[in-house]
Backbone as CSV, one residue per row, in Angstrom:
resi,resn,N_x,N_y,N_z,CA_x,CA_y,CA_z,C_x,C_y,C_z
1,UNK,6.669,12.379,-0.658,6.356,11.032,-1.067,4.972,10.661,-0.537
2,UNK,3.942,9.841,-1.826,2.505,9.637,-1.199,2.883,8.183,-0.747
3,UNK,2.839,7.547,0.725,2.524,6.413,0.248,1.336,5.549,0.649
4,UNK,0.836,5.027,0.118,-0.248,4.313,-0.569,0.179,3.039,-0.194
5,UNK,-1.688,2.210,-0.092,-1.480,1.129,0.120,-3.349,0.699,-0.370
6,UNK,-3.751,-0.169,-1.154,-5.491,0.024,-1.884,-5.487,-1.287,-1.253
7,UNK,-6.647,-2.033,-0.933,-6.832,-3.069,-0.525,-8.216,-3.603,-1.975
8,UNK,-8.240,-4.591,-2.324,-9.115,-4.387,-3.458,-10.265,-5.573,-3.529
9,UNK,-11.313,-6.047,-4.601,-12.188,-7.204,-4.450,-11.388,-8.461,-5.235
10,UNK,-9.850,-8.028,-5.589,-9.207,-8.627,-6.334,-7.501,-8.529,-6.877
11,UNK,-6.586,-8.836,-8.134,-5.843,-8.180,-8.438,-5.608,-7.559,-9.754
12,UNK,-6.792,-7.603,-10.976,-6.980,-7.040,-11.754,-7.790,-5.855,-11.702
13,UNK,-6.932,-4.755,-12.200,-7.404,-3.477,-11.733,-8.452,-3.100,-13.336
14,UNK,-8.338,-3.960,-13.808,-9.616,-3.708,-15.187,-10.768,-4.705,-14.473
15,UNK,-10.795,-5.501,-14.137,-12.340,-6.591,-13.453,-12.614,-6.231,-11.981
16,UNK,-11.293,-5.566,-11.517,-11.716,-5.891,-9.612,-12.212,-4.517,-9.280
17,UNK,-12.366,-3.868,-8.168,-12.431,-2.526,-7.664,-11.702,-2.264,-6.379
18,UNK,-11.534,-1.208,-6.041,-11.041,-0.475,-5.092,-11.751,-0.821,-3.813
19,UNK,-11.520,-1.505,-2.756,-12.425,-1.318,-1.310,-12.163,-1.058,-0.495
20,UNK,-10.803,-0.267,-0.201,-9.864,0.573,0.827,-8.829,1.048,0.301
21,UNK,-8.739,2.840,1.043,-7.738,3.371,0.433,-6.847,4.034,1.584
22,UNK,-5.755,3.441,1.833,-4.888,4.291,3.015,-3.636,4.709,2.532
23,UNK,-3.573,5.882,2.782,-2.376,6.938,2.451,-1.757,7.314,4.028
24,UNK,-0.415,7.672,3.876,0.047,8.772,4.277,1.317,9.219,3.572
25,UNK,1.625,10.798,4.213,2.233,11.705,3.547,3.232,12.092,4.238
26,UNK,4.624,11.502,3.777,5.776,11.448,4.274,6.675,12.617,4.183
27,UNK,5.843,13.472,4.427,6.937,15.197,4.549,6.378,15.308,5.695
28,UNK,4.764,15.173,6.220,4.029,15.339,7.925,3.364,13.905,7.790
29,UNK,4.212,12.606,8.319,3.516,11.762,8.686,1.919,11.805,9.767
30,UNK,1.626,12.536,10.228,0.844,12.955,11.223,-0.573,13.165,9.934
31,UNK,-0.214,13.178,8.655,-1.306,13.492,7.648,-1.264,11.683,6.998
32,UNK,-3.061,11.460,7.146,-2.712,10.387,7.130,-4.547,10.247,6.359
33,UNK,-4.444,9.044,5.612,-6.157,9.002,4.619,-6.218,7.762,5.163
34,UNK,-7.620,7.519,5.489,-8.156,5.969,5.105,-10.243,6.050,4.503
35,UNK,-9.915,5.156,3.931,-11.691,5.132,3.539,-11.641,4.017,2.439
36,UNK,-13.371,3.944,2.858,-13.819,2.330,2.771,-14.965,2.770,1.123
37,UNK,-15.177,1.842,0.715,-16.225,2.067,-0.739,-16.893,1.136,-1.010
38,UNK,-17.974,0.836,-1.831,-18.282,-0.371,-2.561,-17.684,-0.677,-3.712
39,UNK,-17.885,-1.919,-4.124,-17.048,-1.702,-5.187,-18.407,-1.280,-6.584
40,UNK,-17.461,-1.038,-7.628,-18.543,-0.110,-8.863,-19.125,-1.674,-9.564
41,UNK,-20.672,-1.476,-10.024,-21.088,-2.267,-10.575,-20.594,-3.156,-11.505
42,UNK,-21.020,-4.431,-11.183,-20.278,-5.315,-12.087,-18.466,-5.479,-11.844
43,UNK,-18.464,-5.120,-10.842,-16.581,-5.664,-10.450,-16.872,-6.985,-10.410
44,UNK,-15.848,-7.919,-10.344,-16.023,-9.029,-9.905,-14.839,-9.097,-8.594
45,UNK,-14.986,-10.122,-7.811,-14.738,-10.064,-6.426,-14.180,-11.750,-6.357
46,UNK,-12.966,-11.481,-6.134,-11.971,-13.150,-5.675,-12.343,-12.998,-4.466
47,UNK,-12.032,-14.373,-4.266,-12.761,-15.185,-2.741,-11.057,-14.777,-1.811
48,UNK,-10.295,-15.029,-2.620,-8.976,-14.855,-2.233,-8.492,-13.604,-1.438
49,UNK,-9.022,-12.621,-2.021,-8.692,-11.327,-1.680,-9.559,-10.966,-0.232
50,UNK,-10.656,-11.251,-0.502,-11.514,-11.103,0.933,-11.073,-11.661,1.608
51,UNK,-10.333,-12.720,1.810,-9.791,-13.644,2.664,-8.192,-12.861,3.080
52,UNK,-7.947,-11.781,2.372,-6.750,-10.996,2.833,-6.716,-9.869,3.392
53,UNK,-8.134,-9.132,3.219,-8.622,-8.169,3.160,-9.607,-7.950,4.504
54,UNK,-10.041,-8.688,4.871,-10.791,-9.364,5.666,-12.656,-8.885,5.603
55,UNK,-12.926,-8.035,4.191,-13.774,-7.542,4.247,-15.044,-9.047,3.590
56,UNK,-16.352,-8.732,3.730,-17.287,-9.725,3.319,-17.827,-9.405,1.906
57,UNK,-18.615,-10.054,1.091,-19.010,-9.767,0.209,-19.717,-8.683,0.609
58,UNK,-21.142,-8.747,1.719,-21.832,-7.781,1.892,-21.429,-6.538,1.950
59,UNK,-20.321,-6.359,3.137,-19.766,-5.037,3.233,-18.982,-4.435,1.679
60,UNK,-18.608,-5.476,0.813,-18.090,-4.218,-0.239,-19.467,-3.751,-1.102
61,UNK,-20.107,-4.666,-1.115,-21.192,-4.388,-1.804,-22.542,-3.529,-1.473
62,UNK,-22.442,-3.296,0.149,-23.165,-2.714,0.882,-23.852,-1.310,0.179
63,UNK,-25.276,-0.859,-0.572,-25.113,0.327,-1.247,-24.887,1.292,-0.388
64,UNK,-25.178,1.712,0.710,-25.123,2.463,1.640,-23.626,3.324,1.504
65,UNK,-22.608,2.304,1.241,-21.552,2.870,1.071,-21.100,3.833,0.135
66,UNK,-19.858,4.426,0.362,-19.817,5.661,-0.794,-19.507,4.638,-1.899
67,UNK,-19.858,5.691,-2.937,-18.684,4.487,-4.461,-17.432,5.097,-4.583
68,UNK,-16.952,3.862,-5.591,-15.637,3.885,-5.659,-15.132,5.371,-5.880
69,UNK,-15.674,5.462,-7.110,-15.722,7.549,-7.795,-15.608,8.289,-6.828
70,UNK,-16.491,8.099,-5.786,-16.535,9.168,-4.347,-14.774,8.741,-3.723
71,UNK,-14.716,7.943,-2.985,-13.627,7.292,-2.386,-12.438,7.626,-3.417
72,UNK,-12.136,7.931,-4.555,-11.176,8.029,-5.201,-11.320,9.443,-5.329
73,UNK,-11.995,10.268,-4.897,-11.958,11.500,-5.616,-11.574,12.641,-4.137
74,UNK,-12.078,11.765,-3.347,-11.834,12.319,-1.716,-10.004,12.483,-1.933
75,UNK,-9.845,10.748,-1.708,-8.286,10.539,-1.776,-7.418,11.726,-2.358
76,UNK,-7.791,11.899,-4.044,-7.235,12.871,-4.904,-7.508,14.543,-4.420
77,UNK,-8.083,14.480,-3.536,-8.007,16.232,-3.445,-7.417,15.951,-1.873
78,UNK,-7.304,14.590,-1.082,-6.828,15.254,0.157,-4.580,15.083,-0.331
79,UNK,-4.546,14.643,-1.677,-3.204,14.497,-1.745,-3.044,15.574,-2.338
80,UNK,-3.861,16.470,-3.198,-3.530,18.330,-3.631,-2.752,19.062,-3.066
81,UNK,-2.639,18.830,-1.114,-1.560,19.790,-0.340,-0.399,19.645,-0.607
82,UNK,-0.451,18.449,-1.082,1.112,17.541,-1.229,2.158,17.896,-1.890
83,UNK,3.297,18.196,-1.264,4.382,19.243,-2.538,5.129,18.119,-2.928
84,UNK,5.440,16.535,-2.811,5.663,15.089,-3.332,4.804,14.426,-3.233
85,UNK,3.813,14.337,-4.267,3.030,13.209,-4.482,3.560,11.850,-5.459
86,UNK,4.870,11.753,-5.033,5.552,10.391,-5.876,4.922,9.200,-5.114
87,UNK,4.314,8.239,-5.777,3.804,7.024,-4.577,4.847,6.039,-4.475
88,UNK,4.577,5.590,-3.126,5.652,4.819,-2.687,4.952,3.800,-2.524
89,UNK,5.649,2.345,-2.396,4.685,1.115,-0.745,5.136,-0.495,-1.456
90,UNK,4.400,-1.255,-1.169,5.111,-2.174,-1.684,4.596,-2.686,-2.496
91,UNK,5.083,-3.182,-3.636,4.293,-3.497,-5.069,3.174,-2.664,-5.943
92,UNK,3.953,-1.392,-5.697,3.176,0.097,-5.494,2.466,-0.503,-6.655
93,UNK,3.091,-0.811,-7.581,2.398,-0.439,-9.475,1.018,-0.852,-9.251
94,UNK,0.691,-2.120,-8.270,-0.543,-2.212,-8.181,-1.575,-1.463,-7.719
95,UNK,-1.177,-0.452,-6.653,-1.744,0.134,-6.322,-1.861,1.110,-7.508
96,UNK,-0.856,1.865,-7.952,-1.135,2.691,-8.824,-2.314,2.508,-9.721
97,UNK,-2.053,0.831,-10.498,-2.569,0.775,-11.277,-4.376,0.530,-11.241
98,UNK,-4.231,0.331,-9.896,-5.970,0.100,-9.079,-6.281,1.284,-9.271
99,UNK,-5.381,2.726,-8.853,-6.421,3.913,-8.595,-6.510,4.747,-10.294
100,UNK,-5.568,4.191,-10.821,-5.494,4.797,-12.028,-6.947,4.549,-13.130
101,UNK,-7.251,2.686,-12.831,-8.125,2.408,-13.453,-9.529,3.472,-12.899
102,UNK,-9.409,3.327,-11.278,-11.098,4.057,-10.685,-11.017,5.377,-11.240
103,UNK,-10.325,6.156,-11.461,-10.347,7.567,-12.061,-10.654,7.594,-13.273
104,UNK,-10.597,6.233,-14.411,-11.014,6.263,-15.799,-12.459,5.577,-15.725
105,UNK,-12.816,4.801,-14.918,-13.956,4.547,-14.898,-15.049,5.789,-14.361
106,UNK,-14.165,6.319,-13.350,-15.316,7.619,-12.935,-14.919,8.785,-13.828
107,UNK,-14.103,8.763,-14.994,-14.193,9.701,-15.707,-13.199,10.878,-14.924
108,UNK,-12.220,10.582,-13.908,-11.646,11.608,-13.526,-10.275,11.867,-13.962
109,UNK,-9.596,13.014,-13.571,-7.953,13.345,-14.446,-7.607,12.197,-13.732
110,UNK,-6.264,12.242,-14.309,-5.310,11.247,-13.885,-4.093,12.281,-13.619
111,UNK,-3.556,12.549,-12.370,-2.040,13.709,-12.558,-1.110,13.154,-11.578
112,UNK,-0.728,11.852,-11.287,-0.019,11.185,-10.106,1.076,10.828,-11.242
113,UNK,2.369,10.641,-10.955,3.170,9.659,-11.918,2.965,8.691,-12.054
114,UNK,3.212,7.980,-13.645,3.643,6.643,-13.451,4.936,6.122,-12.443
115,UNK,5.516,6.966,-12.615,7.396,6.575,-11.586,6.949,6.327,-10.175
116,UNK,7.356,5.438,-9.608,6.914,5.522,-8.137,8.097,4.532,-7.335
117,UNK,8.098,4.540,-6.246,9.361,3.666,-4.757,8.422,2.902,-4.680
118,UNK,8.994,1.533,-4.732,9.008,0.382,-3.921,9.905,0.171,-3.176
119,UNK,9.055,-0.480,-2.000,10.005,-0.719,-1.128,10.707,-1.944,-0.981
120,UNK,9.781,-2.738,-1.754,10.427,-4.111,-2.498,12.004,-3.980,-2.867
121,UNK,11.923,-2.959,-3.798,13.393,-2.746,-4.053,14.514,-2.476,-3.103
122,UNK,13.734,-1.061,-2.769,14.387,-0.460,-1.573,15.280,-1.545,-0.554
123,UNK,14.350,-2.467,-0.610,15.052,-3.678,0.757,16.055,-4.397,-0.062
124,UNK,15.735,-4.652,-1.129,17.165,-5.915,-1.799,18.075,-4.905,-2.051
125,UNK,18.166,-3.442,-2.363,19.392,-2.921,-2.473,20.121,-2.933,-0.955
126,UNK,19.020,-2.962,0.050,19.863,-2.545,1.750,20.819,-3.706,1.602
127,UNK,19.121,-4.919,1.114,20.050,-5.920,1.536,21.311,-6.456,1.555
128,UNK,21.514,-6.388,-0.152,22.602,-6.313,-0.684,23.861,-5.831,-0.870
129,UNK,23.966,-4.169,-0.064,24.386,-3.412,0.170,25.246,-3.707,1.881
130,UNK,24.114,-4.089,2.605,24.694,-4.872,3.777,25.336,-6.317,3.729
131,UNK,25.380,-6.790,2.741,26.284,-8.077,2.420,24.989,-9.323,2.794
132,UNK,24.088,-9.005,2.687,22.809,-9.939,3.144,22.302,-10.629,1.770
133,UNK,21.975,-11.474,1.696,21.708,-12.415,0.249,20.129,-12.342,0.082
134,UNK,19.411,-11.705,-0.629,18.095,-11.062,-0.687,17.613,-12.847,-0.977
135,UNK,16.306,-12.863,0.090,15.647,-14.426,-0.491,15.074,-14.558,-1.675
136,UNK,14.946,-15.768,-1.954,14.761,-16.547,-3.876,13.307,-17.349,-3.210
137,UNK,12.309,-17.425,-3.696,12.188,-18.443,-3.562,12.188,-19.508,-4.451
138,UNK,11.970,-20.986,-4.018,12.876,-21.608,-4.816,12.147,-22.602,-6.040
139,UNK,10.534,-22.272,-5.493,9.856,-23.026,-6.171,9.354,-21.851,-7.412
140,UNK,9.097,-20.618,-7.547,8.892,-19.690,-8.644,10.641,-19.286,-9.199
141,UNK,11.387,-19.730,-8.374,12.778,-18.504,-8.932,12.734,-17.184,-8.991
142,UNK,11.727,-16.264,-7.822,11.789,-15.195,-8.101,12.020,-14.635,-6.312
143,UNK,12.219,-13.194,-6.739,12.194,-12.743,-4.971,11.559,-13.176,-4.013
144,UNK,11.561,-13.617,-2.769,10.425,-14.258,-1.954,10.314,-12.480,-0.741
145,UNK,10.383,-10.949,-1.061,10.754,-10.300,-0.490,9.048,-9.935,-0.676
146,UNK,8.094,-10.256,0.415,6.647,-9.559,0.150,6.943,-8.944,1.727
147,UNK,5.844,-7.791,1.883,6.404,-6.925,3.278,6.251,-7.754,4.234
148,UNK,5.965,-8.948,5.080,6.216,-9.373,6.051,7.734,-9.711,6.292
149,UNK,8.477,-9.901,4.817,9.934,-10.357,5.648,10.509,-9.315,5.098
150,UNK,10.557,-7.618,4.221,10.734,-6.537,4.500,10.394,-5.641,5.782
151,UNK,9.296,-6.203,6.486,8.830,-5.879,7.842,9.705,-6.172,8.844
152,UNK,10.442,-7.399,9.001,10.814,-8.580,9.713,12.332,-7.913,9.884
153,UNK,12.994,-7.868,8.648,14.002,-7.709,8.050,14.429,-5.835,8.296
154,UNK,13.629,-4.989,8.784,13.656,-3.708,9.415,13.235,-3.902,11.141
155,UNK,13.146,-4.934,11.648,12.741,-5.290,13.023,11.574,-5.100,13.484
156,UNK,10.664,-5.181,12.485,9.211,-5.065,12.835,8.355,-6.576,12.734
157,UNK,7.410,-6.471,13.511,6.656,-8.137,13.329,6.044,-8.082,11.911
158,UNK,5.354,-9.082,11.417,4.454,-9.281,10.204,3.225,-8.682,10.237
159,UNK,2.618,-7.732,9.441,1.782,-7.016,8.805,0.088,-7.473,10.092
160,UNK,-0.265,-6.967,10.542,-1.616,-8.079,11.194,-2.361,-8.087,10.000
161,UNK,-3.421,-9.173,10.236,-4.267,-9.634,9.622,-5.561,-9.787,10.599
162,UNK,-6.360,-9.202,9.521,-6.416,-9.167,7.915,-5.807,-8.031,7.807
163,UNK,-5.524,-7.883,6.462,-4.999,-6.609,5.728,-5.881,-5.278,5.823
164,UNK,-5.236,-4.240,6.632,-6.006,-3.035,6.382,-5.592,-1.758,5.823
165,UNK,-5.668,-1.185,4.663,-5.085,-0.322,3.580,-4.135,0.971,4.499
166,UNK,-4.833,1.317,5.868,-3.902,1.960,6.654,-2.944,1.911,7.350
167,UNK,-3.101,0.195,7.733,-2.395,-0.187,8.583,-0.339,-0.225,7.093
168,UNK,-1.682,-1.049,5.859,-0.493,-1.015,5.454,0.910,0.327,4.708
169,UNK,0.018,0.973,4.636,0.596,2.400,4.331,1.312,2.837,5.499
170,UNK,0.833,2.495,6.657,1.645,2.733,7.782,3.167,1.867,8.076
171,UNK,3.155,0.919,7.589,4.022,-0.090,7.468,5.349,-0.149,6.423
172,UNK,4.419,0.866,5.009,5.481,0.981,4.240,6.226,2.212,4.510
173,UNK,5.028,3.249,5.197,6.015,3.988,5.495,7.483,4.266,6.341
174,UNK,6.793,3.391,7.782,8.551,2.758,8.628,9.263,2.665,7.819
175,UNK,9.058,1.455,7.205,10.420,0.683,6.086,10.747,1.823,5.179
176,UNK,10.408,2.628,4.721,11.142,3.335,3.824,11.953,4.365,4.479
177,UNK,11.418,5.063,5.838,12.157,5.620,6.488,13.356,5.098,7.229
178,UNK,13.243,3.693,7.658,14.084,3.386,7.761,15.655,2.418,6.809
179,UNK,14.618,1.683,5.562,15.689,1.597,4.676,16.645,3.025,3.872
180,UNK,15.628,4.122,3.556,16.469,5.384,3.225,17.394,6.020,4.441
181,UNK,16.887,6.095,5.201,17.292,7.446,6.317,17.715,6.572,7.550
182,UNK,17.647,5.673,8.021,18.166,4.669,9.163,17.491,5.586,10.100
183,UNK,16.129,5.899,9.879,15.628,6.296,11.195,14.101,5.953,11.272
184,UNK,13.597,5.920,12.806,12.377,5.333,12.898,11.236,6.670,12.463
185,UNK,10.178,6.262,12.113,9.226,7.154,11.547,7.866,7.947,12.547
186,UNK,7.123,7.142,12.458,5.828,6.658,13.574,5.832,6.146,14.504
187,UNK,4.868,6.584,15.524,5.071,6.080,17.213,4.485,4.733,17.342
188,UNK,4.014,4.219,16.390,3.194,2.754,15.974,4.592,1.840,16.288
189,UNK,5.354,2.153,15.579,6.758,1.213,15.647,7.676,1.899,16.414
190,UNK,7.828,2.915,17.476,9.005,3.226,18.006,9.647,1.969,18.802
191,UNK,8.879,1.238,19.245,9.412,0.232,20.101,9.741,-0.957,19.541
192,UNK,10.521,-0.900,18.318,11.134,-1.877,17.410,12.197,-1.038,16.936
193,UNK,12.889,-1.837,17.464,14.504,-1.509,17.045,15.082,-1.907,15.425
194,UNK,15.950,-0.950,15.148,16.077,-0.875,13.599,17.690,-2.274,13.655
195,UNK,17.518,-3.095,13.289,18.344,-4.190,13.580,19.912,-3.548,12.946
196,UNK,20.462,-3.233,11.869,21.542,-2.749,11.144,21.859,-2.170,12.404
197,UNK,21.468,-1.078,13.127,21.872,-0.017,13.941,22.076,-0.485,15.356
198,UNK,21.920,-1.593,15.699,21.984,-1.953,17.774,23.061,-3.101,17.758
């Protein structure tokens, strides 16, 4: 399982770009990606996202930096070892659909699945499964399950901020190890107890 986590200048993966990419690889957690890019000419860039992201206009735009093409193409050959490259993480499709777009803009294959784990899911089946009433919220009517209270809800604190594409790949990976397998993953979280289990 790849899992993935893109941090971006936005959430349209046709207008925004890629400006962090953190992986790791859940057969040797110990294998682990992160890297930073500009974004490709003419992205456009929400105020919103930098504000989650914690990066500045300057720094994505910085030329100095690699481009996106570079940064996406690194990613794609360091996941080649990979004997499951299914992506996992939370609200994966976005991610997918971020790196899917940078590979058509730089003209590169595309060979990852569409099929991929969320862990979004992953948690309302535990939840549900443990007799726990997955949250609504009440003003959209839809899941209120974003990874801080999938974080919360596996006995881990909320995500730090700002958002960093490794940190969060690191994050989805716990939770999936521990919503699948009831066991802890990474030495980042050993000292958070898996709540179902104590």
């Amino acid at each position: 399982m790849l899992v993935l986590d893109i941090e971006g200048s936005g959430t349209d993966y046709q207008k925004h770009s890629i400006v962090s990419i953190g992986a790791v690889d859940m057969e040797d957690p110990t294998r682990r990606f992160y890297g930073e890019c500009r974004v490709w000419d003419g992205a456009h860039i929400m105020e919103d996202a930098l504000e989650v992201n914690g990066f500045t206009e300057a720094e994505i735009t910085d030329p100095t930096k690699k481009s996106e093409a570079k940064l996406v193409t690194e990613f794609l050959e360091w996941t080649q070892q990979m004997g499951d490259r299914t992506l996992a993480g939370q609200n994966v499709s976005y991610d997918r659909d971020m790196l899917r777009a940078a590979c058509d803009r730089a003209d590169l294959p595309w060979d990852l699945a569409y099929r991929t784990i969320d862990t979004h899911t992953l948690c309302w089946m535990h939840m549900v499964k443990q007799g726990v009433e997955p949250p609504i919220d009440p003003q959209h009517r839809r899941s209120a399950l974003n990874l801080d209270v999938v974080l919360n809800y596996c006995g881990i604190p909320d995500e730090p901020e700002p958002h960093n594409a490794l940190t969060g790949a690191l994050s989805h990976a716990e939770v999936i190890s521990r919503l699948l397998y009831d066991k802890k993953l990474l030495p980042e979280f050993e000292q958070f107890d898996i709540p179902w289990l104590v």
